[in-house]
C-alpha positions in Angstrom: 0.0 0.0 0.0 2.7 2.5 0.7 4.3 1.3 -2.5 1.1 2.5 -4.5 0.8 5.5 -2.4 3.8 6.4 -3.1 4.0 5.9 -7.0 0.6 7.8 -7.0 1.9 10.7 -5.5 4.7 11.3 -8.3 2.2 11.3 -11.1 3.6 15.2 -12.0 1.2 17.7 -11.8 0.0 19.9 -15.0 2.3 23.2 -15.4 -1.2 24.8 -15.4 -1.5 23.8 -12.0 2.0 23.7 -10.3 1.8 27.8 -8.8 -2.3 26.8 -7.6 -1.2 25.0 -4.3 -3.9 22.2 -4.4 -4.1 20.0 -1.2 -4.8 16.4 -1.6 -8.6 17.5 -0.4 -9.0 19.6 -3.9 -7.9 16.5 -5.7 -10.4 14.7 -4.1 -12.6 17.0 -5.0 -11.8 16.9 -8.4 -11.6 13.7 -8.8 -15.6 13.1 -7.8 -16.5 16.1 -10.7 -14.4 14.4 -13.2 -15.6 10.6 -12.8 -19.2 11.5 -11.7 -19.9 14.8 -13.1 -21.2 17.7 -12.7 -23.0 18.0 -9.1 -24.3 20.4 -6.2 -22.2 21.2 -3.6 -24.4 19.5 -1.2 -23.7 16.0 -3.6 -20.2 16.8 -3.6 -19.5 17.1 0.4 -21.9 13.8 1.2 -19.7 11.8 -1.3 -16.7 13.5 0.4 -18.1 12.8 3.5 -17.3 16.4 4.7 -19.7 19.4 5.8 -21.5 21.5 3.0 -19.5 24.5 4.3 -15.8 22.7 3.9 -16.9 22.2 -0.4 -18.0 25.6 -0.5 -15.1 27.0 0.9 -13.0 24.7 -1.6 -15.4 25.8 -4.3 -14.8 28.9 -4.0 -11.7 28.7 -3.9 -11.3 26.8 -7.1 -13.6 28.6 -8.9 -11.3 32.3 -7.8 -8.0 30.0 -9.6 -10.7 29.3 -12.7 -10.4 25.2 -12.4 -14.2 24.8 -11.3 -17.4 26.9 -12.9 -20.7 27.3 -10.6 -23.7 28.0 -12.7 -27.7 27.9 -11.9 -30.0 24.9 -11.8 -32.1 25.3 -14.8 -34.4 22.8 -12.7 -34.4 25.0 -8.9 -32.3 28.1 -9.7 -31.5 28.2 -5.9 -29.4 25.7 -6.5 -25.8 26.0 -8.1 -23.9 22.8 -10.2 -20.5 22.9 -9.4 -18.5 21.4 -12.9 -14.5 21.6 -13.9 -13.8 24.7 -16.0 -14.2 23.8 -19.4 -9.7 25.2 -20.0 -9.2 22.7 -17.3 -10.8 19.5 -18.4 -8.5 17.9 -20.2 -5.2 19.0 -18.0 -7.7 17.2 -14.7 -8.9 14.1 -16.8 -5.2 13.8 -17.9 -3.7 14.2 -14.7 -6.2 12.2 -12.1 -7.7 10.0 -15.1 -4.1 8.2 -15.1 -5.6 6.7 -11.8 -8.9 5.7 -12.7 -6.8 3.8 -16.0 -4.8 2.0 -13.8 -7.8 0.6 -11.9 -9.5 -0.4 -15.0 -6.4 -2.0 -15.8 -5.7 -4.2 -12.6 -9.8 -5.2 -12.2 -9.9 -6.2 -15.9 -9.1 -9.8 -15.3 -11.4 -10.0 -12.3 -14.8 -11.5 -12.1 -17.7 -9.2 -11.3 -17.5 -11.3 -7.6 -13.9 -11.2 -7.5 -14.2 -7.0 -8.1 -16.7 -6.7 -5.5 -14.5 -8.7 -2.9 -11.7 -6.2 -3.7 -14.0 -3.3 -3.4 -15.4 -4.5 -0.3 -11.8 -5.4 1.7 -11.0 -1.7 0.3 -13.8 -0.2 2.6 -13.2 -2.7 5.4 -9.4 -1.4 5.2 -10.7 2.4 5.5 -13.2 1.7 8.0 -10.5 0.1 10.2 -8.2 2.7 10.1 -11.3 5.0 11.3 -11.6 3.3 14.1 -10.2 4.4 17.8 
């Protein structure tokens, strides 16, 4: 595990985005709008498992740096859909979409069963280092 970790981590950043300081929080972020989408800030901090307020201070201050866009809900305009700036899609989907290939890559040969056993001892994993 420290092994992947590790080789994760030196996966260099875009130039576009050496001078933006992003904290491994923001690629988290990220991350969720490029594999899932576009999505409310409310969707974004329950699948980050963090408080609406900590996503909209990192929306905010993603969108001041130009890599996210907020625009209305054409369906409640109360509502805002938080989305990677259009200049910055490719340079995110190259950057955290190396990951995301890698995983395809490794569960290729796997059953469906076999994929969800790997999922599942994943979670287990994270839950036990949660715990006191």
């Amino acid at each position: 595990m420290p092994r992947m970790v590790g080789r994760a981590k030196r996966i260099p950043v875009p130039e576009e985005f050496r001078t933006m300081a992003l904290t491994p929080r923001h690629l988290s972020l990220l991350a969720m709008l490029l594999f899932d989408g576009p999505m409310t800030v409310n969707e974004l901090a329950a699948g980050l498992e963090v408080a609406p307020t900590t996503v909209s201070l990192m929306v905010g201050e993603l969108s001041r740096k130009g890599i996210l866009e907020r625009r209305e809900d054409e369906a409640d305009r109360r509502r805002r859909i938080v989305s990677i700036a259009e200049a910055h899609r490719d340079a995110v989907g190259g950057w955290l979409g190396q990951g995301a290939g890698a995983w395809r890559t490794a569960l290729a040969p796997l059953s469906a069963e076999q994929r969800r056993m790997f999922v599942d001892t994943l979670a287990a994993y994270e839950a036990a280092l949660g715990e006191e």
